[in-house]
Every structure is written in C-alpha cells, then in structure tokens.
C-alpha positions in Angstrom: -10.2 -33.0 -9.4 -7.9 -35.2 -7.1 -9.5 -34.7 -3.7 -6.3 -34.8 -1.6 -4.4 -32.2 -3.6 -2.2 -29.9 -1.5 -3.7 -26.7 -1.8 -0.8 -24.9 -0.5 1.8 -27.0 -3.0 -0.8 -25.5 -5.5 -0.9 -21.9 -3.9 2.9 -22.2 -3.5 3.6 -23.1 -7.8 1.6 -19.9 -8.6 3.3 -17.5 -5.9 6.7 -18.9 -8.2 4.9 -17.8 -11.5 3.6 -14.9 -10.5 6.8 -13.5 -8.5 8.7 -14.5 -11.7 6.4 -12.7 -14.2 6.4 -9.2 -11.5 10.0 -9.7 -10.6 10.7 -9.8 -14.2 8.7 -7.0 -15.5 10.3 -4.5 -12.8 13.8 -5.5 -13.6 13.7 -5.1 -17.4 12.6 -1.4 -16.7 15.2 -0.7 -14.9 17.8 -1.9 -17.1 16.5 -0.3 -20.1 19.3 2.4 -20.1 22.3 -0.4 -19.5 20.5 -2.5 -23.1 20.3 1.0 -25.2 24.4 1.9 -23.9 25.4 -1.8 -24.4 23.4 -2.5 -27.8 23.8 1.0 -29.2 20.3 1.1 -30.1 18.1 4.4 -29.5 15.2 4.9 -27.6 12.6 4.6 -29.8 13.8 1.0 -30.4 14.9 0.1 -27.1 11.4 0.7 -25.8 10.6 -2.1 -27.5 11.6 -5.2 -25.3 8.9 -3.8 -23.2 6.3 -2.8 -25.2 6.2 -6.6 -27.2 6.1 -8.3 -24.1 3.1 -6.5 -23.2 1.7 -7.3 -26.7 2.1 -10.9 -26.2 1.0 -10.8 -23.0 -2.6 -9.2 -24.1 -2.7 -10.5 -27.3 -2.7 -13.9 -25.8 -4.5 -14.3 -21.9 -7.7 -15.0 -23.2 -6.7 -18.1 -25.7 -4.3 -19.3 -23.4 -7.2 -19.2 -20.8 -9.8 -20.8 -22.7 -6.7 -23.9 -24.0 -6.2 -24.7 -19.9 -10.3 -25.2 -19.9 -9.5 -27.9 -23.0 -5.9 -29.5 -22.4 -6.7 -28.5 -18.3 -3.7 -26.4 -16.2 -1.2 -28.8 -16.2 -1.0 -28.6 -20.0 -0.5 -25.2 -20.6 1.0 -24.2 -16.5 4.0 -26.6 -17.5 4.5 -25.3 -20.9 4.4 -22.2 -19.8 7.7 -22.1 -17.3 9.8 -23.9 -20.2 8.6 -21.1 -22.9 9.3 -18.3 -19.7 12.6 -20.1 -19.0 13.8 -20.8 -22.7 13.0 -16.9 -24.2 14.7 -15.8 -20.6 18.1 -17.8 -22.0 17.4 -16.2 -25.2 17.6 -13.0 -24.1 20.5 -13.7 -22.1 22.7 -14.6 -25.2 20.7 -11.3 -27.7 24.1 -9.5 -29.7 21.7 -7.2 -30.9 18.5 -5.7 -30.4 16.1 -7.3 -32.7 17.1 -11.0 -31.4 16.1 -9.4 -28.0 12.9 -7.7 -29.3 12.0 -11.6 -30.9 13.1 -13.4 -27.3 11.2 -11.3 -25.1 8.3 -11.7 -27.7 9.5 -15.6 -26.7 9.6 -14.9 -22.9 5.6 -12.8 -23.1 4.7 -16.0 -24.6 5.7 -18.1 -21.4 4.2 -15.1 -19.5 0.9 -15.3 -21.2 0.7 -19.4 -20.0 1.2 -18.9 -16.7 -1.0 -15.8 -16.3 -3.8 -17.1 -17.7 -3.7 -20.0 -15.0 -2.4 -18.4 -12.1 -5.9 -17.3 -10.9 -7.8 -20.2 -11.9 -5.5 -22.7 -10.1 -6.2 -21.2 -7.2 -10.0 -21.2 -7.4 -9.8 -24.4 -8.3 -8.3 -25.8 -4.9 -9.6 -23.5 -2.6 -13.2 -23.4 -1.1 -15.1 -20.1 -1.6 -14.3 -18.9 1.8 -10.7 -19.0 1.9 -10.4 -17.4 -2.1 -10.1 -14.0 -0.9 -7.4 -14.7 1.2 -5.3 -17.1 -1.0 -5.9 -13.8 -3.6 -4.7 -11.3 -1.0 -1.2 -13.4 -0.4 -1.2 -13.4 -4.3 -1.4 -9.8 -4.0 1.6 -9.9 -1.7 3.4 -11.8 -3.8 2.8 -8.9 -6.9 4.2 -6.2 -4.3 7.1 -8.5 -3.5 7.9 -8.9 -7.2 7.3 -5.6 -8.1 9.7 -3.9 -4.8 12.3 -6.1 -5.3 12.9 -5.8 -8.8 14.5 -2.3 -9.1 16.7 -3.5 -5.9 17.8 -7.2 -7.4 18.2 -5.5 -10.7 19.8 -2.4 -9.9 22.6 -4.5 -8.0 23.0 -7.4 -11.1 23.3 -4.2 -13.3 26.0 -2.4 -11.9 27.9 -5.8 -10.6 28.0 -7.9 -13.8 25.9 -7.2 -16.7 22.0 -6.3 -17.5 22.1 -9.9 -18.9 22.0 -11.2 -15.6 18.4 -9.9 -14.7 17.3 -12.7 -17.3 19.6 -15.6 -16.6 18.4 -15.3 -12.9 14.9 -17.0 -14.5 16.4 -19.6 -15.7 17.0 -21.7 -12.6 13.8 -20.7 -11.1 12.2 -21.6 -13.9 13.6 -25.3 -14.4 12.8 -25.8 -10.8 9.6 -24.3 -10.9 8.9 -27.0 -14.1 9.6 -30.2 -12.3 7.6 -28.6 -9.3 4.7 -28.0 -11.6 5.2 -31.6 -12.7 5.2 -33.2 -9.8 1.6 -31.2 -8.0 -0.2 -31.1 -10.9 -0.7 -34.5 -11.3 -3.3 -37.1 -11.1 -6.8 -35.8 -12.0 -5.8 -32.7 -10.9 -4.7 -30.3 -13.8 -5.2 -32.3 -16.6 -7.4 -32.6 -19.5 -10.5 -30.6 -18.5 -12.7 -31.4 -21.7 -12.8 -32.7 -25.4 -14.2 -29.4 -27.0 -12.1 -28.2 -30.1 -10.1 -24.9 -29.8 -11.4 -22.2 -31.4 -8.1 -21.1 -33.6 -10.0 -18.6 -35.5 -11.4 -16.6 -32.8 -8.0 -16.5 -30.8 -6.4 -15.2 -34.2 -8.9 -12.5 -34.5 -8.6 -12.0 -30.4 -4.9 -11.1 -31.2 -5.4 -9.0 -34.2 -7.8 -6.8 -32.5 -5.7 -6.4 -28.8 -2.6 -5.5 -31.1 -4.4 -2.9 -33.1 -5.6 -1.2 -30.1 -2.8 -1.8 -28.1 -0.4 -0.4 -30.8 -3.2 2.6 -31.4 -3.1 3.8 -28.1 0.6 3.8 -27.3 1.3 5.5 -30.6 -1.9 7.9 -30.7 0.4 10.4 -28.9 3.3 10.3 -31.7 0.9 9.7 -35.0 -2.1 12.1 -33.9 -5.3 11.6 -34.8 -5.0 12.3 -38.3 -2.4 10.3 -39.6 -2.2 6.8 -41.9 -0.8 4.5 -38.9 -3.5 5.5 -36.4 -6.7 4.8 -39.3 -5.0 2.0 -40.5 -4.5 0.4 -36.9 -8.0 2.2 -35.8 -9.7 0.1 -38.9 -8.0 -3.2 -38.2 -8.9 -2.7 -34.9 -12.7 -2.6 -35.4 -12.4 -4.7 -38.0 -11.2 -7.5 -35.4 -13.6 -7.1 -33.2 -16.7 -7.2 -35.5 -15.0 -10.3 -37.1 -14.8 -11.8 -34.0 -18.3 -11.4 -32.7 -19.3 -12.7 -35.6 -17.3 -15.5 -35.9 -17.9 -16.7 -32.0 -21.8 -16.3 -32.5 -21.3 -19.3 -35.2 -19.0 -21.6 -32.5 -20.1 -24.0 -30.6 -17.1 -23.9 -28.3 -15.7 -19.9 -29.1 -12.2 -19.0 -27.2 -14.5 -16.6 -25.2 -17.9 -17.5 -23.5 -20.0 -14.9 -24.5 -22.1 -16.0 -21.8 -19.6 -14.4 -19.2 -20.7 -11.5 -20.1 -24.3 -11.9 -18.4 -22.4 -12.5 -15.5 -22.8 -9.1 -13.6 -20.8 -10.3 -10.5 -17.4 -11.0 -13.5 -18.0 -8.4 -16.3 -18.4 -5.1 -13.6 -15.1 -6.8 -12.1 -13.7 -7.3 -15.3 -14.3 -3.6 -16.2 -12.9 -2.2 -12.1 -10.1 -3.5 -12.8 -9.4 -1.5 -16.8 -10.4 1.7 -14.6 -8.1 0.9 -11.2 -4.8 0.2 -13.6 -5.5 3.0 -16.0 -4.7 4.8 -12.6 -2.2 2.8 -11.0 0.1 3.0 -14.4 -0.5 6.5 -14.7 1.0 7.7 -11.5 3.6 5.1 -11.9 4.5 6.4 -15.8 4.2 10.1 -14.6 6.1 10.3 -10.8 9.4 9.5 -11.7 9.7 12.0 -13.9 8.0 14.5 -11.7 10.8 13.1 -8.6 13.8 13.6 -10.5 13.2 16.8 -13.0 11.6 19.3 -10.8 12.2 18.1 -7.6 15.4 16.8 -8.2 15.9 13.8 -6.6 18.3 11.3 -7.2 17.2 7.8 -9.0 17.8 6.1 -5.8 16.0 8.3 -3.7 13.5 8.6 -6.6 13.3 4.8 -6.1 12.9 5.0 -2.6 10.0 6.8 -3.0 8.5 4.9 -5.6 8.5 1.7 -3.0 6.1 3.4 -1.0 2.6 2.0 -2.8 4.0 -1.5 -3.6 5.1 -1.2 0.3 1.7 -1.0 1.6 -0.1 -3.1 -1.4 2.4 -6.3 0.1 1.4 -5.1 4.0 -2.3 -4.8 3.7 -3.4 -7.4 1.0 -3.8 -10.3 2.9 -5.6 -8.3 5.0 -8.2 -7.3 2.2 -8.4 -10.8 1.3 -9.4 -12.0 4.3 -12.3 -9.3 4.8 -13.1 -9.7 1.4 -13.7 -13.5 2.8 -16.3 -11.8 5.3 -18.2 -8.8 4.2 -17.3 -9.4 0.2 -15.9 -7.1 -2.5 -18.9 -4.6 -3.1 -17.4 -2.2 -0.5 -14.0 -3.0 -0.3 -13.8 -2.2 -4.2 -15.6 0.7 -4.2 -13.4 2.4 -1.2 -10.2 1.1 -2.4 -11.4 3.2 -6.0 -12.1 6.2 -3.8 -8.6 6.0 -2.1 -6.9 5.9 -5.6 -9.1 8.5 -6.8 -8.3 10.4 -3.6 -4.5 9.7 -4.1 -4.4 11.0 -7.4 -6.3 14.1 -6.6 -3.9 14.7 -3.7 -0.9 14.5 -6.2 -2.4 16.8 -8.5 -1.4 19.3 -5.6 2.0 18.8 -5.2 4.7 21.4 -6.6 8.5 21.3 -7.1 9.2 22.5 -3.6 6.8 19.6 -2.0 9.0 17.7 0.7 9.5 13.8 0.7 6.8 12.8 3.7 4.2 14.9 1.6 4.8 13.0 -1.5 4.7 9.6 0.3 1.9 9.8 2.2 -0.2 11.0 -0.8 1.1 7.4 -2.5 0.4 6.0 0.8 -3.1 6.0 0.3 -3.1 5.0 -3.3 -1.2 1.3 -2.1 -3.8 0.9 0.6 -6.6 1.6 -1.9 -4.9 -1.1 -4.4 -4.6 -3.2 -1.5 -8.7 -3.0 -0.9 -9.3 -3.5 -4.7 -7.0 -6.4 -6.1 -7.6 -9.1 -3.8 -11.2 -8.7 -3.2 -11.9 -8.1 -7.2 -10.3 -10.8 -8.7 -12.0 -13.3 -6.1 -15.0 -11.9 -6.8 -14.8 -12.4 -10.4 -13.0 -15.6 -10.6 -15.9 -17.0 -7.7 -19.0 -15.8 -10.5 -17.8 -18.1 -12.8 -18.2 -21.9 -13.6 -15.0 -24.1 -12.9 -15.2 -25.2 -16.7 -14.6 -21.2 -17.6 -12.6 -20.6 -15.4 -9.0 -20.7 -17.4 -11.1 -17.9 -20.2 -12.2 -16.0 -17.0 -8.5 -15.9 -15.7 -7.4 -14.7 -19.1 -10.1 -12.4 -18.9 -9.0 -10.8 -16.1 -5.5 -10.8 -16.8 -6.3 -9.3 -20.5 -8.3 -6.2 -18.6 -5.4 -5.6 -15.8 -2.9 -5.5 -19.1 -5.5 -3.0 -21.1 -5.5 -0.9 -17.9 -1.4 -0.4 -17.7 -1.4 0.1 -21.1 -4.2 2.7 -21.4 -3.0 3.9 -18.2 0.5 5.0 -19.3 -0.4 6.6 -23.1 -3.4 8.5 -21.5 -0.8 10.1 -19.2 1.4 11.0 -21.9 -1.3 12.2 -24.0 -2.8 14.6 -21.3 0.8 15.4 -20.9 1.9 16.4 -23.9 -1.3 18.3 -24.9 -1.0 20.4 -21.9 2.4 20.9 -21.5 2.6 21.8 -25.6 -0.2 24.5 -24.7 1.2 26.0 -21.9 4.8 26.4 -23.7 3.5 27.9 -26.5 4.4 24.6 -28.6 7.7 23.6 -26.6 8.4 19.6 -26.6 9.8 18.4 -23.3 13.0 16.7 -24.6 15.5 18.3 -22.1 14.2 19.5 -18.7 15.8 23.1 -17.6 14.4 24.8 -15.0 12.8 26.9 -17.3 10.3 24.7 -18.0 9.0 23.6 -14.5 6.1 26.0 -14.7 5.0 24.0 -17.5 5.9 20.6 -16.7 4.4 21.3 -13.1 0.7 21.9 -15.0 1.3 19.2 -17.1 1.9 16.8 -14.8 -0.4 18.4 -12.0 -3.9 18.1 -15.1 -2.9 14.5 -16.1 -3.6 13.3 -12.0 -6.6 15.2 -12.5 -7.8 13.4 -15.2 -6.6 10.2 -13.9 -8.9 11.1 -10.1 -12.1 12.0 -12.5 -11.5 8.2 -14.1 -11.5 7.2 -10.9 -14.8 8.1 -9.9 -15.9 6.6 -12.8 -14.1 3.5 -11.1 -16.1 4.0 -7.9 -19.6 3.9 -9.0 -18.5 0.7 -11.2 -17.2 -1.2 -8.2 -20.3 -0.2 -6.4 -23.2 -1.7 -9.5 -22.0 -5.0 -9.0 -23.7 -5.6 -6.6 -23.6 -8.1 -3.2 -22.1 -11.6 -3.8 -24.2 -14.4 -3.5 -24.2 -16.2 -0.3 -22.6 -19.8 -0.7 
C-alpha cells in the first residue's frame, strides 16, 4: 500500500458509493406506484425492480469481495461506478417493465462492486484505532442516504417524472469514476495477488443465495407444500452442499473457509443477519400500521418513518468512536437489547396511539442501530487479514442483505398467518375499519416475534467475546 495515501480522499470515495447505493435504494421505493401508473404493469410485477436488485446484490458480495483480494480495489471500485452509472441510464430510458427489471439487474451489479469494497477500503487506510469511527461516519452517511431519499424522490416524482430519481446517478457516478481513478492509484488499490478466481464456487455462491432468497420471499404466496418452494428448497441445498464441496478441493475458493474460525468475524457476521431481520421488519410492517388504522397521511407517515434513520445519522459517529475505546462486545449487545426493546414496545401500540408515542418507541430502535452498526462491522472487518479482507466485506454485506430480506417475508409471514386466523380466513387486500381488530393482532404478534429474535441477537453479540488489544 502507498504510504502517503489520503485516507480521507479514500474515506470520502466510499461516503459517494455508499450514499449512492442508500440514496438509491430509498428512492426506487418510493416511486414504485409512479413506475406501475406510468408502465401499466401490476403489482406483482412491479415489485420486481426491487426485489432483482436485491438478488444481485446478494447473489454477488461475496465474489465481488473475494475478485478486489485478486485484481485489488481499484479494479473492481472503478468498475463498479461505471456498471452503477450505466444500468442507472438504462433505467432512465426503460419503455417497459421488463427492460427496467434487466437494467436494475444492470444497476445491483454496479451495487454489488462497490459494496463489497466499501468496508475494506476503509480498513485498509485507517489504523485500528480510528476504524470505529471512520465506520460510525459510514453509518451516518447510510442514515443520510436512507432520510433523504423519500424527500429527493418524492419531489423529482411529482415535479418531472420517476425517471429522474435514476438520471440523478448518473453525474455522480461519472464524477465519482474519475475521483476513484485518480485516489486509487499507485500501489494503493491495485492488484493485490496472482491467485486464480474461483468461477465455480462464485457460480454455485449465486445459485444457492437466489434459491433461498427467492424461497423466502415467496414462502408466503407458494406455502409450504407447493412445486416452486421444493424445487427452490432443493436447489437451494443443493448449492450449498456443492459448494462446500467444491471449495474444500480449491486452493484459492471465493470464500475462506478459514473465516469461519474467526470467532471475533463469524459471531459479527451472524449479529448482523439477526439486527436486520429486525430493522426490515419494523420498516416492512409500520407504514402500513401508520396509514390503515391510524390513518395518517403518506407524508406524515413519512415523517414518522424519519425518526430511526434520524437518530442512526446523530449518534453513529458517536458509537464509532467508543467502539474505538471500550470495543463492540457491549455496545453490540445493548444496541440488540434496544431493538429488541423497540420492537416489544411497538407490539403495544393500538390504532388510537398518538404520534410522540409511536416515535419515541422508534427512537430507541435508531439509537440501538446506532450502537450496533458501527461497532460490528469494525469489529469484524479488524479480525480479519488485509489479504481477506474484500471476501470479509462481501461477507458482511451478504449477511446485512440476508437480514432485510428475511426480515421483511418473516413479517409478512407472521402476518398473514395471524391475521388469516383471527379473520376466520379473510385476506387483507382492502383495509375497512372492519378489520383493525385483526390487522391490529396481526401486526401487534409479528413485533413480537421480531423482539424474541432479538434476544436471540443479544446473547449472539455478547459470545464474541473482547477484542484483542492491538
């Protein structure tokens, strides 16, 4: 590594990528509506241009993670804005809804490069004691991303045209390029080794994610007796057995096995499944809770729905920097509790319950994300080598994807299941007032469930364990 490499240049590229990648993610939510009216195209399809940008995503961290340890971060970082940039014009110019589908497929691609390196960049030029920080301002930079989205993308929508919210990447993006061209220069960010890439093992890595992925957002629709989910359930499996197998007989596999003797990276790895399993389940299940039965407006709804991402971008830097001091053993585990206490709380609330009530109780699930993101991922990216650490990045990334994902069809499934039983075998298509007795236990159980995972959460956080003095 170049000695005299600007760390903050450095720290600066990533804060682009990773504000690019939240920013983007919140806006193409919101818009969802304006692309089904516009397109013509129902839900069930429309859904879509999120759900295979998440596929990619997944499906592709851990190779992309593993090709920055080969080619180094320059390689794959730089790569990765023009694919982001290029399926962002793509999806600008979409007549229809497959050629959207395909681009945003294009755009999770670009997404997937510069997640996987995002974290490791910034191990790489920052000493151990200032990771946790440099993580916590990451963190900030998520919150800014995700709170400014439904704001910047509300306004492009209803000014000039939900095609906008993807043309705004494509400046950024070009200037983010040449800026990743210029810093990552040198002997800083390039080729990191000659070992061969394992093509194999990232092909079976894909195959498996997408299975399971697919499975579990489905599982709710198909059942559990149904061809789609034994068929998925069987390639999933399949996958994976393939691919142990197949990376026992590599020399150089697309993940290190060995990482996962690492106590202080795999306990991590497996905190942060459990903390977004939670996070995406209150997110999935609130709005719908803030608008049918307590009838707010989406704006106000919004409002509302600022307040955790509000207090993850106040108090991160601040996690980061204790992290920094007294590590991420307890900040983890109480930042678990908080979630776990935030859920719980929400699990009490009923159609009548007044705005300050609901806030507060989302209040303390920001502030316990805040604890738990910075602290965890500098923990987990500081346990392993610096020749791992583009896998371990992708690593990471992979498990915070699994957790959303698992976070949102759990919460549908718990759901549906209780809100079928309490109805007598009612669907909730359209909400009448009729129905808030069962929505309100519905929606009231699924928290539940989501607090009890929690807890689970806590004691996980807790077994890792001290971090090694350095």
């Amino acid at each position: 590594m170049e000695k005299n490499i600007d760390k903050r240049l450095v720290f600066g590229l990533v804060a682009i990528a990773v504000f690019m990648s939240t920013l983007d993610s919140s806006i193409v939510n919101l818009a969802l509506p304006a692309v089904m009216n516009d397109l013509a195209v129902p839900f069930t399809t429309v859904k879509w241009v999120v759900m295979i940008y998440l596929l990619t995503v997944s499906s592709l961290l851990l190779a992309f993670g593993r090709l920055s340890d080969i080619k180094g971060r320059r390689w794959v970082y730089c790569r990765g804005f023009l694919v982001f940039t290029a399926g962002s014009l793509l999806c600008g110019f979409s007549s229809g809804a497959v050629f959207l589908i395909i681009s945003r497929a294009i755009q999770g691609l670009g997404s997937a490069m510069l997640m996987a390196c995002s974290p490791a960049l910034i191990v790489d030029v920052f000493p151990p004691n200032e990771r946790g920080r440099a993580m916590g301002i990451v963190g900030t930079v998520v919150a800014t991303g995700l709170t400014a989205g439904p704001i910047l993308g509300g306004f492009l929508v209803e000014h000039f045209s939900w095609r906008a919210i993807f043309y705004i990447n494509i400046p950024i993006g070009i200037i983010a390029f040449l800026f990743a061209v210029r810093i990552l220069k040198n002997d800083f960010g390039h080729i990191a080794s000659d070992e061969p890439f394992d093509y194999t093992g990232a092909l079976l890595l894909a195959i498996c994610f997408t299975s399971f992925i697919l499975l579990v957002s489905r599982f709710d629709d198909w059942g559990i007796v149904s061809v789609q989910t034994t068929v998925l359930a069987l390639m999933a499996m399949a996958g994976a057995v393939m691919f142990v197998k197949v990376e026992k007989q590599k020399d150089f596999p697309v993940f290190d096995p060995d990482l996962l003797k690492i106590r202080m990276f795999i306990l991590p790895a497996i905190s942060a499944v459990i903390a977004f399993i939670g996070l995406f389940m209150v997110i999935f299940l609130m709005p719908f809770y803030l608008v049918n039965p307590v009838g707010y407006t989406m704006s106000k709804a919004g409002v509302v729905m600022v307040t955790p991402f509000a207090l993850l971008f106040l108090l991160s830097p601040i996690a980061g920097i204790l992290a920094d001091h007294i590590g991420s053993r307890i900040l983890c585990s109480v930042g678990m509790a908080l979630l776990a206490l935030s859920m719980y709380l929400g699990s009490l609330l009923g159609p009548d319950s007044e705005f300050i009530s609901i806030c507060w109780r989302l209040a303390i699930g920001g502030i316990g994300m805040a604890f738990f993101i910075p602290p965890n991922s500098a923990a987990a990216m500081s346990a392993v080598p610096s020749a791992r650490r583009g896998i371990a990045s992708g690593t990471i990334g992979t498990a915070r994807n699994m957790g959303m994902v698992i976070g949102v069809a759990l919460a549908g499934l718990v759901f549906n299941m209780v809100f079928f039983k309490l109805s007598n075998g009612q669907s909730l298509e359209v909400y009448t007032p009729e129905l808030e007795p069962f929505f309100m236990g519905a929606f009231n159980n699924a928290l539940k469930v989501g607090a009890f995972i929690m807890c689970i959460g806590v004691v996980v956080s807790y077994m890792r364990g001290p971090e090694k003095k350095v």
